[in-house]
C-alpha positions as YAML, in Angstrom:
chain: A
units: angstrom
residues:
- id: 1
  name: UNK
  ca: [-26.32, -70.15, -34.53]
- id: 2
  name: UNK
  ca: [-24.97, -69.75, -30.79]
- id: 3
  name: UNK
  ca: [-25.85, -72.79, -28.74]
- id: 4
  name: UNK
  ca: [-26.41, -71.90, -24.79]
- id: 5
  name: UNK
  ca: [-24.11, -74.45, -22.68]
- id: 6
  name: UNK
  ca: [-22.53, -74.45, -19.59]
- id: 7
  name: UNK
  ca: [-19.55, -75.98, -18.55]
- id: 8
  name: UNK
  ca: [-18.66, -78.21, -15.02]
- id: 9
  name: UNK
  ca: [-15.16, -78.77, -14.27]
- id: 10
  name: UNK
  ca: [-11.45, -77.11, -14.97]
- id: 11
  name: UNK
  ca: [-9.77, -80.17, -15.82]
- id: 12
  name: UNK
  ca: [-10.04, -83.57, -17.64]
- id: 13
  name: UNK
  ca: [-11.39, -84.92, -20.54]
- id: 14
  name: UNK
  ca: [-14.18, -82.88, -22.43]
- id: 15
  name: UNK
  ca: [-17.33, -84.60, -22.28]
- id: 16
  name: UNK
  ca: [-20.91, -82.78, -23.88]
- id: 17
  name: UNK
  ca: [-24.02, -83.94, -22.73]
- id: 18
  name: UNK
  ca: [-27.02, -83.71, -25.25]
- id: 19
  name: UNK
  ca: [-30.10, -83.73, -23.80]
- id: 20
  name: UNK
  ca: [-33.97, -85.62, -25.27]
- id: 21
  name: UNK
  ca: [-37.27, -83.90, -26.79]
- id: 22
  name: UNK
  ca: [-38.56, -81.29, -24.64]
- id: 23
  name: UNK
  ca: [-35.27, -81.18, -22.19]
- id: 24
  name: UNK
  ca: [-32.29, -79.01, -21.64]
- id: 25
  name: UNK
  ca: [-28.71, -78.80, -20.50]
- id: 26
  name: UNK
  ca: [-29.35, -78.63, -17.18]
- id: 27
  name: UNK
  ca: [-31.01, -82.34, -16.95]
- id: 28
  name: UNK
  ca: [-27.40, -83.56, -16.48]
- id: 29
  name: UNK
  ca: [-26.44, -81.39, -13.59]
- id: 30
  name: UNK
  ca: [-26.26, -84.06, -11.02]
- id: 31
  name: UNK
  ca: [-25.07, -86.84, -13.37]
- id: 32
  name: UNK
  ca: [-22.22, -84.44, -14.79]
- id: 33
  name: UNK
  ca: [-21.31, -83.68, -11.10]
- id: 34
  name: UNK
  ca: [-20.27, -87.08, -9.99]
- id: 35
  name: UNK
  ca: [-18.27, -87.25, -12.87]
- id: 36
  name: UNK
  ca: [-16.78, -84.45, -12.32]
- id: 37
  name: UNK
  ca: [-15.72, -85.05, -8.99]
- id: 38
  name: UNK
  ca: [-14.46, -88.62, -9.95]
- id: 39
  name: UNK
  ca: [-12.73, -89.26, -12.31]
- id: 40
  name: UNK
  ca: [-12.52, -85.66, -13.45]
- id: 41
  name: UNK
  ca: [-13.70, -84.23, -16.54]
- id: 42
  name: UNK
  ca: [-15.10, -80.66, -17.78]
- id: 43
  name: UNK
  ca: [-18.73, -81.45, -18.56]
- id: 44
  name: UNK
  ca: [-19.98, -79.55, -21.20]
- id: 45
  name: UNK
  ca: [-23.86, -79.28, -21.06]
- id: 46
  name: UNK
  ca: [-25.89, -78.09, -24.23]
- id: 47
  name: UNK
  ca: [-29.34, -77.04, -24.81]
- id: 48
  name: UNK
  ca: [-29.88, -78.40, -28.28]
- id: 49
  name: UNK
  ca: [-31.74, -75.96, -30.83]
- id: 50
  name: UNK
  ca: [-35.38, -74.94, -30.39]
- id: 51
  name: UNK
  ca: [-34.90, -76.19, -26.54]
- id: 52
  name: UNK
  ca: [-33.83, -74.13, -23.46]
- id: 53
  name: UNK
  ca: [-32.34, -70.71, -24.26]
- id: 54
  name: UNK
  ca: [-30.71, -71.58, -27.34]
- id: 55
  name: UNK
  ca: [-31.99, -70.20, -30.61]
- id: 56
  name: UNK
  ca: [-34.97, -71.70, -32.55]
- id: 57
  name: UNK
  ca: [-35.32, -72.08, -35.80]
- id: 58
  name: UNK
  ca: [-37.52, -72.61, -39.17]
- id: 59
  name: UNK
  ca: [-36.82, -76.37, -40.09]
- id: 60
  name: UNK
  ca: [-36.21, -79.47, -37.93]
- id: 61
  name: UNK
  ca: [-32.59, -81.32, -39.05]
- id: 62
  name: UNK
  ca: [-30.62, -84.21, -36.97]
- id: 63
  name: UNK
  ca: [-28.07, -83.45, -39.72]
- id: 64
  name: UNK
  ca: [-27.89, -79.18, -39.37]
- id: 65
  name: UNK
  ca: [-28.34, -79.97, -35.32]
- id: 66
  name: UNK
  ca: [-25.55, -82.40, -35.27]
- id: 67
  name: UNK
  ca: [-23.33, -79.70, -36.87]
- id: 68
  name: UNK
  ca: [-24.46, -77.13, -34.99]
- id: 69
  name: UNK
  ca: [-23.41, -78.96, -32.26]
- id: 70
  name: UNK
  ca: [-19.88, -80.00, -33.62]
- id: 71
  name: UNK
  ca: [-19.21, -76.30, -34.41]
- id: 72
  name: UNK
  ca: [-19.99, -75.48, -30.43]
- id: 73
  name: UNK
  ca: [-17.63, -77.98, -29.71]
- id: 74
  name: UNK
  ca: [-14.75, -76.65, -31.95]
- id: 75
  name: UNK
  ca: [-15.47, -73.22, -30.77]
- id: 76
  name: UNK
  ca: [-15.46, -74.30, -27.14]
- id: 77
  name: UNK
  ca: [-11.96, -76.07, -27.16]
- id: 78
  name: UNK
  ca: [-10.21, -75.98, -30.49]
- id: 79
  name: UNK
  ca: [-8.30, -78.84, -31.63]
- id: 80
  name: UNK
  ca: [-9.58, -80.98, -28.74]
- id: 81
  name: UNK
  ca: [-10.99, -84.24, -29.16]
- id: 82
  name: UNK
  ca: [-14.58, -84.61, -27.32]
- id: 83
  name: UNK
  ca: [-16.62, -87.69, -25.79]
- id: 84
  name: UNK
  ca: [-19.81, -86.94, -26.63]
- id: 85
  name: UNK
  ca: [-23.19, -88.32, -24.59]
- id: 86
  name: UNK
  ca: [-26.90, -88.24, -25.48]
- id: 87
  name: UNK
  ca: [-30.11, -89.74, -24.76]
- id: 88
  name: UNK
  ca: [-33.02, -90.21, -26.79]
- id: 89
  name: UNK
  ca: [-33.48, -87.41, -29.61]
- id: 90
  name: UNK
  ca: [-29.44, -86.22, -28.10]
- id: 91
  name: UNK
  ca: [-28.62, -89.64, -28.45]
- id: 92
  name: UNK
  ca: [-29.43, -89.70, -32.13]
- id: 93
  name: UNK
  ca: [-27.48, -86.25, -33.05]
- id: 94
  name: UNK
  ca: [-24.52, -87.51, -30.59]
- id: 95
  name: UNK
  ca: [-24.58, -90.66, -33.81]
- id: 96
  name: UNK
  ca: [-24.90, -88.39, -36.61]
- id: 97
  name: UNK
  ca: [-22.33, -85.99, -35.10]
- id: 98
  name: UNK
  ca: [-19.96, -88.81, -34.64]
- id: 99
  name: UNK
  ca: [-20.56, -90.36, -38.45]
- id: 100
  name: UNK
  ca: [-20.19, -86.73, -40.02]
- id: 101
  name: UNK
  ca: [-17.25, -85.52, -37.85]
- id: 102
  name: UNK
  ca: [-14.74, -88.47, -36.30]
- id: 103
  name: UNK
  ca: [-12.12, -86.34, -35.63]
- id: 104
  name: UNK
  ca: [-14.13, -84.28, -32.66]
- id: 105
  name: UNK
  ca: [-15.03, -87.34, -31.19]
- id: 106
  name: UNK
  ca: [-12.99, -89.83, -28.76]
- id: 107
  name: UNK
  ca: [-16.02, -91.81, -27.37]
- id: 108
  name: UNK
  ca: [-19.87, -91.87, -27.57]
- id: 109
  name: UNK
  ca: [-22.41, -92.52, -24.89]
- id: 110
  name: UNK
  ca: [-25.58, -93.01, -26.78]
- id: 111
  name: UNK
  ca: [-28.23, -93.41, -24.04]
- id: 112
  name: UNK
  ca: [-31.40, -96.22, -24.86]
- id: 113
  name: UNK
  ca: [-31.93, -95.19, -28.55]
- id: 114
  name: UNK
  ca: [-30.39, -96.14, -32.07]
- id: 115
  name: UNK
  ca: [-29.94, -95.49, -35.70]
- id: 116
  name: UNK
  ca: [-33.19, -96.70, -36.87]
- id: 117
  name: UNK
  ca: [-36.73, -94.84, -38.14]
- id: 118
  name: UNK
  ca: [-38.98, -95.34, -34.67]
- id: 119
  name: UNK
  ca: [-42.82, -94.22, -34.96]
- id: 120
  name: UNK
  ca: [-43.13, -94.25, -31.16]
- id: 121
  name: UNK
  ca: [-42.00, -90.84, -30.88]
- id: 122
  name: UNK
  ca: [-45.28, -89.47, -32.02]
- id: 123
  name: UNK
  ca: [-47.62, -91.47, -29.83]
- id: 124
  name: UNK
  ca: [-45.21, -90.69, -26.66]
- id: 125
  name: UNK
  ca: [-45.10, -86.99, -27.19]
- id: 126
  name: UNK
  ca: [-48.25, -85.77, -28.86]
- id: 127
  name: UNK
  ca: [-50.08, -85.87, -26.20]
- id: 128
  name: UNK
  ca: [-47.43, -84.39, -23.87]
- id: 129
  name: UNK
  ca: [-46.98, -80.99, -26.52]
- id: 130
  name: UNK
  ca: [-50.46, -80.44, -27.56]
- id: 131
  name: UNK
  ca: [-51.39, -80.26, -23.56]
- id: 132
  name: UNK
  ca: [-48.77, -77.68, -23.55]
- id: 133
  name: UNK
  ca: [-49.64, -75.75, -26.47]
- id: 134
  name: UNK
  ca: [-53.66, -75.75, -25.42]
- id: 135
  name: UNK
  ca: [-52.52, -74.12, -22.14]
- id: 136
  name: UNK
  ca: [-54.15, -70.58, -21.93]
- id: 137
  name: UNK
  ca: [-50.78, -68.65, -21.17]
- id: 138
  name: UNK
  ca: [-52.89, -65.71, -20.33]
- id: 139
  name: UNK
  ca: [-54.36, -66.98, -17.79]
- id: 140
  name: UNK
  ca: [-51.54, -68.63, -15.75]
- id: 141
  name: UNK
  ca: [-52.02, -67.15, -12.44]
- id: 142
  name: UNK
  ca: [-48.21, -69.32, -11.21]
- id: 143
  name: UNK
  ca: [-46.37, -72.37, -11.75]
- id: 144
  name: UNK
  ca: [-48.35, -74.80, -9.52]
- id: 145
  name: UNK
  ca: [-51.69, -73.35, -11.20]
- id: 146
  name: UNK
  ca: [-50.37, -74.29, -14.52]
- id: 147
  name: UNK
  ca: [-49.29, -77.77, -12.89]
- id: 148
  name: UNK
  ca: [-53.08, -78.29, -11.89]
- id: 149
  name: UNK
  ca: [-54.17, -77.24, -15.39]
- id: 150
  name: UNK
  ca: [-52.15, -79.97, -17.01]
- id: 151
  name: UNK
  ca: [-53.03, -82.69, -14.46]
- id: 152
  name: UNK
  ca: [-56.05, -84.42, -16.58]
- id: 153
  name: UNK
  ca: [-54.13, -84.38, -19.85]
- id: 154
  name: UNK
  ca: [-50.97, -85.48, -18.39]
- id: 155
  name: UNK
  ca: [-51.59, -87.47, -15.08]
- id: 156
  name: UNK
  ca: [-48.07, -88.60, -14.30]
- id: 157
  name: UNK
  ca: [-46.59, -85.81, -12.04]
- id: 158
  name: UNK
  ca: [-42.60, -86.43, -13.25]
- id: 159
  name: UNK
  ca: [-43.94, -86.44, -16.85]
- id: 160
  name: UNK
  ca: [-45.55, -82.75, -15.95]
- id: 161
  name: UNK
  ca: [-42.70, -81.57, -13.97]
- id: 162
  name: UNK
  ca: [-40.42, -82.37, -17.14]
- id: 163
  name: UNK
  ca: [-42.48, -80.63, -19.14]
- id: 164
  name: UNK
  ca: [-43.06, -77.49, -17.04]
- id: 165
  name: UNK
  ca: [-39.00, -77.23, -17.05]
- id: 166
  name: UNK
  ca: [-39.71, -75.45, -20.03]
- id: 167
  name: UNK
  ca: [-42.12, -72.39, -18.50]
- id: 168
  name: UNK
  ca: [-40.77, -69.78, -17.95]
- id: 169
  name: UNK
  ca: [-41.63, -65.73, -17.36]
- id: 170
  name: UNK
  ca: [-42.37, -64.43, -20.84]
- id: 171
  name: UNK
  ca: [-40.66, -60.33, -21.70]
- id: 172
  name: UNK
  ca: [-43.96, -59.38, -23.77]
- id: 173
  name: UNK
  ca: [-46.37, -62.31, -21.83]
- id: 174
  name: UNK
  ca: [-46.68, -63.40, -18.42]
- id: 175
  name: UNK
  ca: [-45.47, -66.77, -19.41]
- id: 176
  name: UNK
  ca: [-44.05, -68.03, -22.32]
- id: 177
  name: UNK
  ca: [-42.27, -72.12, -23.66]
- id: 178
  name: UNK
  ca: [-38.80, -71.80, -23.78]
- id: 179
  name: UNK
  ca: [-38.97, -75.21, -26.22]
- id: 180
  name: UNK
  ca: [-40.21, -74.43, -30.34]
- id: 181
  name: UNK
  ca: [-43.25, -76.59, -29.49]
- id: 182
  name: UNK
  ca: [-44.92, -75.41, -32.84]
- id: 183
  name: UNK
  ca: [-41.83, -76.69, -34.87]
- id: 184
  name: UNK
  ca: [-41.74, -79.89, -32.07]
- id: 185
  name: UNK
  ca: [-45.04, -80.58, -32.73]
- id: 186
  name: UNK
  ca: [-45.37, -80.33, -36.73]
- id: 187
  name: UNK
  ca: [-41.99, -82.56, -36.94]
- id: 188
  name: UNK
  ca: [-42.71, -85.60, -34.17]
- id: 189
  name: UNK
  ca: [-42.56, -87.90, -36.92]
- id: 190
  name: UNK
  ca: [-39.02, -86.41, -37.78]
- id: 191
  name: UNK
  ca: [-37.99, -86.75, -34.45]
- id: 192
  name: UNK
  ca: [-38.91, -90.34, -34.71]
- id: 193
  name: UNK
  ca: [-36.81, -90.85, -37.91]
- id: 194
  name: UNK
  ca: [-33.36, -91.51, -38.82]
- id: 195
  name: UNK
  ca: [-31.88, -89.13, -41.79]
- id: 196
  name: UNK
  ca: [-30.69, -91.14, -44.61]
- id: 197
  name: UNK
  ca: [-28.32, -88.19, -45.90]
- id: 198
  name: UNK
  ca: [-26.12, -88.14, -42.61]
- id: 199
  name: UNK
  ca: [-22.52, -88.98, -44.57]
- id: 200
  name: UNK
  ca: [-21.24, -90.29, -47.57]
- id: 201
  name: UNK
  ca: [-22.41, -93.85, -48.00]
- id: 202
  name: UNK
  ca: [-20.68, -96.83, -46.03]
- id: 203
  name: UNK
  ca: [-19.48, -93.91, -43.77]
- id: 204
  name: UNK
  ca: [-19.29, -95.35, -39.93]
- id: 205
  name: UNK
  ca: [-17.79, -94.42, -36.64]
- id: 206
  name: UNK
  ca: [-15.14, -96.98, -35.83]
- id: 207
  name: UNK
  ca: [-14.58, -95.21, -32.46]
- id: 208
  name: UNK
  ca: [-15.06, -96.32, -28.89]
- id: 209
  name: UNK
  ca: [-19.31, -96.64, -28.38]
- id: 210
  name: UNK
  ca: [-20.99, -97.78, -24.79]
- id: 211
  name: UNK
  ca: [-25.01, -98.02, -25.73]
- id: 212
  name: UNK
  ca: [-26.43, -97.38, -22.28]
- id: 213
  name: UNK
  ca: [-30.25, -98.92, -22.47]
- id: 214
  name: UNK
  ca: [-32.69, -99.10, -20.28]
- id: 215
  name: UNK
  ca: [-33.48, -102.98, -19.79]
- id: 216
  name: UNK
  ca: [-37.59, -102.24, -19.79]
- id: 217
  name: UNK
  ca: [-37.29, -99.61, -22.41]
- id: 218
  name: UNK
  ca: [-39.29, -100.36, -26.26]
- id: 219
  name: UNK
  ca: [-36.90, -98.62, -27.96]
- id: 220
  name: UNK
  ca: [-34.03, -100.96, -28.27]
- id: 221
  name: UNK
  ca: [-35.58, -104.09, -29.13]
- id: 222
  name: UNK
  ca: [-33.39, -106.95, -31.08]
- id: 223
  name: UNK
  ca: [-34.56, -105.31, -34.26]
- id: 224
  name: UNK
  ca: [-32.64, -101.97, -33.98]
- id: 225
  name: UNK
  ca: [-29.15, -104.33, -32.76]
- id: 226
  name: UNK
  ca: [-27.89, -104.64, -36.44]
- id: 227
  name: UNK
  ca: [-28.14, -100.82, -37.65]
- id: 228
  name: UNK
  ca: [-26.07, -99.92, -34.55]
- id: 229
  name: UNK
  ca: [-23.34, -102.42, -35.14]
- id: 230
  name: UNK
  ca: [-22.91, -101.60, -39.00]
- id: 231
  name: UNK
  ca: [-22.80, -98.00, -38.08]
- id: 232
  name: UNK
  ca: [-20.85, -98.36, -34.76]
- id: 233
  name: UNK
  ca: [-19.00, -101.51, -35.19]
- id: 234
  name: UNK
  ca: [-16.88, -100.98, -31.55]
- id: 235
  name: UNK
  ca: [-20.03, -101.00, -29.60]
- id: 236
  name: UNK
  ca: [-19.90, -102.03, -25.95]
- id: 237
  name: UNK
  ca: [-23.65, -102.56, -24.98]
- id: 238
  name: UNK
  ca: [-25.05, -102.11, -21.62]
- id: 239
  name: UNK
  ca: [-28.58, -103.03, -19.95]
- id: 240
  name: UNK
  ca: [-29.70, -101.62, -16.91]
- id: 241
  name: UNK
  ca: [-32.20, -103.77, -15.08]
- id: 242
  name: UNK
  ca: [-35.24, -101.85, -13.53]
- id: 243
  name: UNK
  ca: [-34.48, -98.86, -15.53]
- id: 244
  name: UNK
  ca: [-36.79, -97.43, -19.06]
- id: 245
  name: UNK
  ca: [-35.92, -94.97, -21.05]
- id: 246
  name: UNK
  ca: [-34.51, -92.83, -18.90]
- id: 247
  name: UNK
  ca: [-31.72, -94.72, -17.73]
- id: 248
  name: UNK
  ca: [-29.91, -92.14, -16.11]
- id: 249
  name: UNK
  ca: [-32.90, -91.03, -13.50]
- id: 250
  name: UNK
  ca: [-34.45, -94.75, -13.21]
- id: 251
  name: UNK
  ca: [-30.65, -96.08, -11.72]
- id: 252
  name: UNK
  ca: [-28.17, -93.14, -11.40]
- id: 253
  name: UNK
  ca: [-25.65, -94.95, -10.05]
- id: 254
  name: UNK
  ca: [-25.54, -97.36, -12.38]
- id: 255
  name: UNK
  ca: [-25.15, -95.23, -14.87]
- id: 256
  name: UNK
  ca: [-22.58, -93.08, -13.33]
- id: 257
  name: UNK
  ca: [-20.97, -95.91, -12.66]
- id: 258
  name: UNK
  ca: [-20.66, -96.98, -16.50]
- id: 259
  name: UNK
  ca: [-20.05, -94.32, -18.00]
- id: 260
  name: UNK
  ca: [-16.83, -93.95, -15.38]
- id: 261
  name: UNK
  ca: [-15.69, -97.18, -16.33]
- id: 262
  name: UNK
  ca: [-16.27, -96.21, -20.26]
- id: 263
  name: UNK
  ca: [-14.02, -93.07, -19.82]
- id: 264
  name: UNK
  ca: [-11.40, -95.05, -18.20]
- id: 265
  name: UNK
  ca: [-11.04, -97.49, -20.97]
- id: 266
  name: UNK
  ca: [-10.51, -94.41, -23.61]
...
């Protein structure tokens, strides 16, 4: 499998962005930006399988996406080492690629999620992919009419702007969902898990790790603290006050500014 990505910068350290349930590459456009411009990296941003233009496929794996992902990498820049960041479901293959393949990886950034089995993920995203699925494609006159269609099952106007990211103008249809929603849908309690066959046993990532939360976030809660140590012993942990779980649009500059400071130390 081919992975679409696009890459920001000429110079620098390689950094891959891996992007939550439902997004793609281009979220981290603005974030990779500023970090290209200072310090100076090539930003490497990848729409993970069955999201954005990358290939779909039959069966949902953090393990088989995690090596998809490493095999990108090693395509991209052989023999280079890689800092790689994630949120959220990216966040969690960003982990497994790190346990299953140290030598691609210099540094992680994994972004207000952790090695542990959540059941949150299918209460926060049901709702969101079913509205998406029950949309009559057919009958999609534009974008804003298919806004207005989804306003009573999804109220919050960010939440249906994320969504929408992933309409786009079908070949055989007038529309069409760039995202595997099917597969999305019939896995969200997947999504929500942690894999128990990610390496051999006792295997764990003794690397550089900044966990980048989101102070009001539910999803790290004091519970989840000692699976990340024991699989990430050099953790560095960060909470950003104000900010959920999406840390890097609830306080940008903060964490621009952390992650700069994280690839300095490296």
């Amino acid at each position: 499998m081919s992975l679409t990505t696009r890459t920001i910068g000429e110079s620098g350290p390689r950094v891959a962005f891996l992007h939550g349930v439902l997004g793609q590459g281009r979220n981290w456009t603005e974030i990779a930006k500023d970090l290209v411009a200072d310090p100076g990296i090539q930003a490497t941003l990848v729409d993970l399988p069955n999201h954005g233009r990358s290939p779909w496929t039959e069966d949902f794996s953090y393990v088989a996406m995690a090596d998809t992902v490493a095999h990108k990498l090693r395509e991209l820049a052989p023999g280079e080492p890689w800092v790689v960041l994630g949120h959220s479901m990216g966040g969690k293959v960003a982990m497994i690629l790190a346990l299953r393949h140290p030598d691609l990886v210099r540094g992680l950034v994994v972004v207000d999620i952790a090695p542990f089995s959540y059941g949150s993920v299918e209460r926060d995203f049901t709702t969101i992919i079913r509205a998406l699925r029950g949309l009559d494609l057919d009958e999609i006159s534009s974008r804003d009419d298919a806004d207005a269609r989804l306003t009573a099952a999804i109220p919050n106007g960010g939440t249906r702007a994320f969504a929408l990211q992933n309409l786009r103008r079908g070949r055989e249809t007038p529309w069409a969902w760039q995202a595997n929603l099917d597969l999305l849908e019939a896995n969200l309690a997947a999504l929500g898990d942690w894999p128990d066959d990610i390496a051999d046993p006792g295997a764990t990532y003794d690397g550089p790790v900044l966990w980048l939360n989101g102070a009001d976030s539910v999803y790290v809660q004091p519970k989840v603290v000692p699976a990340m140590r024991a699989l990430f012993p050099a953790t560095r942990t960060v909470s950003v006050k104000g900010a959920g779980h999406w840390v890097h649009t609830d306080a940008p500059e903060v964490f621009v500014a952390s992650v700069k400071a994280f690839l300095a130390a490296i």
